[in-house]
KOLTI-309067 format. One record per residue (C-alpha): x, y, z. Coordinates in steps of 0.001 Angstrom, whole numbers, plus 500000, padded with zeros to 6 digits. Each point is the difference from the previous one (the first is absolute). Layout:
# KOLTI-309067
XYZ;...
# end
This chain:
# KOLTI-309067
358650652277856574;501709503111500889;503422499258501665;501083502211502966;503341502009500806;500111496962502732;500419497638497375;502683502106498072;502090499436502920;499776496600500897;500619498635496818;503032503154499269;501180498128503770;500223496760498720;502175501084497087;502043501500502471;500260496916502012;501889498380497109;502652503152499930;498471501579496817;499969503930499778;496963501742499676;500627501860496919;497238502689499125;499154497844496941;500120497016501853;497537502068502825;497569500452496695;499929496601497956;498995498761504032;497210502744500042;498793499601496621;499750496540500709;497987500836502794;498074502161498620;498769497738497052;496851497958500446;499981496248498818;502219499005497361;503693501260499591;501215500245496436;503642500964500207;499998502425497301;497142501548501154;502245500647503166;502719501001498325;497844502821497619;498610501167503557;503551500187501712;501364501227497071;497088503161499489;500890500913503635;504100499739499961;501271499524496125;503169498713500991;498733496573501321;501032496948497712;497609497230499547;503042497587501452;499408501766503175;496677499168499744;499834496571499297;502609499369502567;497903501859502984;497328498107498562;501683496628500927;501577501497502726;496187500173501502;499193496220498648;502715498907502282;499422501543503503;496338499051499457;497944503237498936;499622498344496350;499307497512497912;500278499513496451;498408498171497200;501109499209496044;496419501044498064;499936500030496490;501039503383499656;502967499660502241;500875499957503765;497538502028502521;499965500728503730;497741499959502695;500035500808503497;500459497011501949;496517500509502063;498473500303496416;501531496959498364;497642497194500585;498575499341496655;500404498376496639;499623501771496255;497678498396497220;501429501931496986;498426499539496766;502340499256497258;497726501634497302;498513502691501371;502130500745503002;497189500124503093;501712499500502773;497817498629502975;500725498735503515;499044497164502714;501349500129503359;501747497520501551;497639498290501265;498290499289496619;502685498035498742;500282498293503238;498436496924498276;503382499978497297;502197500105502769;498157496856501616;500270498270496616;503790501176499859;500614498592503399;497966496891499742;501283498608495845;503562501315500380;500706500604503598;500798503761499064;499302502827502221;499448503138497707;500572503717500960;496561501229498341;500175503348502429;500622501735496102;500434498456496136;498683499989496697;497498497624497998;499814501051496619;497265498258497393;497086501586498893;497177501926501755;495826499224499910;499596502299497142;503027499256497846;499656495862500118;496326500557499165;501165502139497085;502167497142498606;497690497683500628;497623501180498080;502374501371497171;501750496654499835;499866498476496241;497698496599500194;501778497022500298;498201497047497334;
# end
């Protein structure tokens, strides 16, 4: 989804709101943020930002990075191959990542609905599933074992 100029300034607004400057690199982690579609690896920011102005230090972009999770434009989430961001609007899902093979598929919310319920109902514990990880195996990989699995007698 392309993000507009519109956008740039509402979110560079409420940075401003909580008395930060809007430093030129700040003004370009924000837009390449913007800019990037679905998942937010910070070092994939942080090679962007850096292309553009070679000065920026990946500190500055991990801390605009949480600086977004906090007033609400981001969210995060600890996958297997470290922390990633998403858009707020975006972050309704939850990661199967295969431990062998490293396919990494999603369900919405609303597919794990039925965990939550089982959550709520055996421990009386209301999960945030709006974005996680469940690592295992996938289709192809368990099959794989399964039938490469030494016999048992």
């Amino acid at each position: 989804m392309e993000r507009s100029a519109d956008d740039l300034g509402r979110v560079l607004e409420l940075l401003r709101a909580r008395g930060l400057r809007m430093t030129p690199q700040r003004r370009a982690i924000v837009a390449e943020v913007l800019r990037t579609p679905g998942h937010i690896a910070p070092t994939q920011i942080a090679r962007r930002v850096q292309g553009e102005m070679p000065g920026v230090n990946a500190s500055t972009v991990y801390r605009t990075l949480a600086l977004l999770e906090e007033v609400g434009v981001l969210r995060h989430a600890h996958l297997e191959a470290g922390a990633e961001y998403h858009r707020a609007d975006e972050a309704r899902h939850v990661h199967l990542i295969c431990q062998r093979c490293e396919r990494n598929e999603e369900l919405t919310v609303d597919e794990v609905a039925e965990l939550a319920g089982l959550l709520r109902h055996h421990n009386g514990f209301e999960a945030d599933l709006t974005h996680f990880a469940i690592t295992g195996l996938c289709r192809r990989c368990a099959r794989d074992r399964t039938a490469t699995a030494p016999a048992r007698g």
